[in-house]
N, C-alpha and C positions, 0 to 999 in steps of 0.2 A: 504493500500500500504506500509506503512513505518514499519509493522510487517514482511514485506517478504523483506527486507532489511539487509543484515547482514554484521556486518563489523569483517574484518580477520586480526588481528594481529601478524604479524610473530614473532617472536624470540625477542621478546623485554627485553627489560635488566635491565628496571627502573619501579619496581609496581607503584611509582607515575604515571607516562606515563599512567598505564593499569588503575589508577583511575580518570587519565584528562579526559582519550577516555570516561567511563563508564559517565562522570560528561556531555561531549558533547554531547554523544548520548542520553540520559537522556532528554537533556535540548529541543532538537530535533523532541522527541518521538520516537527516536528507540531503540530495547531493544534487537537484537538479537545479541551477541556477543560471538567470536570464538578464539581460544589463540592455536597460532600454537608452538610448542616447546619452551615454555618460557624460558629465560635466567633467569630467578630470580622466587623466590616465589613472585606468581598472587597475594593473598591476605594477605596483612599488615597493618600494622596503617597507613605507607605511601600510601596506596591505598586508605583505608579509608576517611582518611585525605582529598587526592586529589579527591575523589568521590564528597563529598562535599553532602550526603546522594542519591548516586546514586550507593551506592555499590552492591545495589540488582543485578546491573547488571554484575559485577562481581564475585557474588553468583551462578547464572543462568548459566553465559558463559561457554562453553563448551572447553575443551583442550587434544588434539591433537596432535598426532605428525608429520603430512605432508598436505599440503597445500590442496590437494587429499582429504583428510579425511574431513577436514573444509567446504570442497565447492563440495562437492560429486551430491546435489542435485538442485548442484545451473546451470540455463539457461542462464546469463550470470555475466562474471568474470570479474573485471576492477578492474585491480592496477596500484598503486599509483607510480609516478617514477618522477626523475626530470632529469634523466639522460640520452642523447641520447645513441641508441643503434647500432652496427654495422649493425643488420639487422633493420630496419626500422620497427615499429609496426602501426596501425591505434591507431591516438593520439587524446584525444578532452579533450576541458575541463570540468572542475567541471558542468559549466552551462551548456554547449552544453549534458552532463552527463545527469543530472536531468531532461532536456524534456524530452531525451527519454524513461525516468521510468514508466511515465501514460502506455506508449503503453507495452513496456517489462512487465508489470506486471498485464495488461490486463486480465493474463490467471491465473488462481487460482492454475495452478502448477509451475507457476513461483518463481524464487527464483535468485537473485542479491545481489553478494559480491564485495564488495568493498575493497579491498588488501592493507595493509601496511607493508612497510616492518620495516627493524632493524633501531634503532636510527644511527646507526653506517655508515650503507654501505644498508640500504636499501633493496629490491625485488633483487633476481639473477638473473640472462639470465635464468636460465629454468626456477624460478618461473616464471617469466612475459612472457615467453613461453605458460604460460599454463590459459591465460587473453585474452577474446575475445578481449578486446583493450586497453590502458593506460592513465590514468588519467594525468594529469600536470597542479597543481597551477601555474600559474602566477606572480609570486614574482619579487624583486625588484632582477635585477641580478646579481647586487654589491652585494647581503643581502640575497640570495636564501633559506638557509635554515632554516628549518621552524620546530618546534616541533611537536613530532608523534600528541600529545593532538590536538595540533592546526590544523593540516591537517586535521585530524576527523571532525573537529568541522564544516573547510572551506567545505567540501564537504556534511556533514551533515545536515546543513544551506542549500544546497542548495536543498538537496532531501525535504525538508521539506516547502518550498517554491513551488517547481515544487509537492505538494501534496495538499498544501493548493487553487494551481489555480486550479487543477484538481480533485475537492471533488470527482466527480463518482468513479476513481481509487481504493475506496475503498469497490466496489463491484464487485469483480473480475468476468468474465465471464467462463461458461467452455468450455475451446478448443477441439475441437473433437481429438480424439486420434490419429488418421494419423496427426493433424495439429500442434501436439504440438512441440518444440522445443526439440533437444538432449540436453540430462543434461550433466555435466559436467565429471562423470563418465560415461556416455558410449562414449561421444568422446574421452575419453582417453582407452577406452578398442579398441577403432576404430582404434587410431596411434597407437597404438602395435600390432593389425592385420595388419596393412600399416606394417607400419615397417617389421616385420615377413614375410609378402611377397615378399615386394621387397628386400627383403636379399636372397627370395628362389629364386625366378626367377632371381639374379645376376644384378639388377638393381641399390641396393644399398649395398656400402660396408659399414659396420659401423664402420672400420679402419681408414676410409677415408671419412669420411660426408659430407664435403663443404657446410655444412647446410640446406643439402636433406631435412631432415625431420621438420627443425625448418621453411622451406616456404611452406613445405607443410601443418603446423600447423598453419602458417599466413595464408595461401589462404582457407580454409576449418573454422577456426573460423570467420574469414571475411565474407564468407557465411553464416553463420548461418544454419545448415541444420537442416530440422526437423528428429520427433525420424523416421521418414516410409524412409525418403532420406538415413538416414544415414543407415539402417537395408541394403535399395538395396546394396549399396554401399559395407558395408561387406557380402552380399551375393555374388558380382561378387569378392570378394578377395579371400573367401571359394573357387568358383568355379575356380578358375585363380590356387589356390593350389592342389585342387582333379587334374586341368589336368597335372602337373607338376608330379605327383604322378604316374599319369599312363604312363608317358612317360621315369619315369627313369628304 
């Protein structure tokens, strides 16, 4: 289970940080790690240093320039935020997180990224847009903030907890192929058929959003659809633009 785990660092700005995370997830037993458009050089003595001999995993991790690229094949997406947002996301925490990893990762094409964003200012609205739901430590709220290293570690800690109660996890079963979950690149290929549609039939301006597509990206992640739902789903969009085609 805790190899189909991967954690996504966005834009980080301090190679220590990207050696604390490699030292936590190390400490943990996860090893899959993702470097979204780094602000600083990933490996230094400073990272080294902070690896604390977990720098293989800083070795291995993969870098990337869009959040997209990182989590392409992943079924579900959860980042990290401490910050309310004007639209409202599905919010749980660290531990409520980690039960549900046995089930999510049940299927052997499963694949679960766990999102951090910049020291600075954090995940964006469209990153955390694009997050089946948001993670939120529990801090002191005098004291809230808390180092990238150390989020890793809190969350880290707890998948590995929620793995040790659930030894089976680590025999994934195989989901039949109508059953399995949309990965994370084709429901983003699905909201730009959405989108593209409702711009042709005048449904949606995108001049004028009102956050058309960011609830329609809350309601349809919140589902969870599998790959056969979401397939019908862009079939009736296909078919909704061939009749618009014939009618002009």
């Amino acid at each position: 289970m805790l190899e189909r785990i991967r954690i996504v660092l966005i834009g980080t700005s301090h190679p220590g940080n990207i050696g604390g995370t490699a030292r936590a997830m190390h400490n943990m037993g996860l090893s899959d790690l993702a470097l979204v458009a780094p602000r600083c050089e990933p490996l230094t003595a400073d990272t080294v240093s902070r690896a604390s001999g977990a720098d293989h995993i800083v070795h291995d991790a993969r870098t990337v320039e869009t959040l997209e690229q990182a989590v392409t094949d992943c079924t579900l997406v959860v980042g990290a935020s401490a910050r309310s947002r004007t639209l409202p996301w599905p919010m749980i925490t660290p531990r409520a997180l980690a039960e549900r990893l046995p089930a999510e990762l049940a299927s052997s094409e499963a694949r679960v990224a766990l999102v951090f964003g910049r020291e600075d200012s954090g995940l964006s609205n469209a990153e955390l847009q694009r997050c089946h739901a948001h993670v939120n430590i529990p801090t002191n709220p005098d004291f809230s903030s808390l180092n990238l290293a150390a989020a890793v570690q809190v969350l880290a800690y707890e998948c590995r907890l929620a793995w040790l109660e659930a030894p089976h996890a680590d025999v994934p079963s195989e989901t039949p192929a109508d059953q399995a979950l949309a990965s994370h690149q084709e429901l983003e290929r699905y909201f730009e058929h959405l989108e593209r549609t409702l711009v042709t039939i005048g449904f949606h301006d995108p001049a004028t959003p009102k956050q058309l597509m960011a609830r329609l990206r809350r309601f349809t992640l919140r589902a969870r659809p599998e790959r056969t739902e979401l397939n019908i789903l862009r079939g009736i969009l296909t078919a909704t633009e061939q009749q618009v085609e014939r009618h002009d």
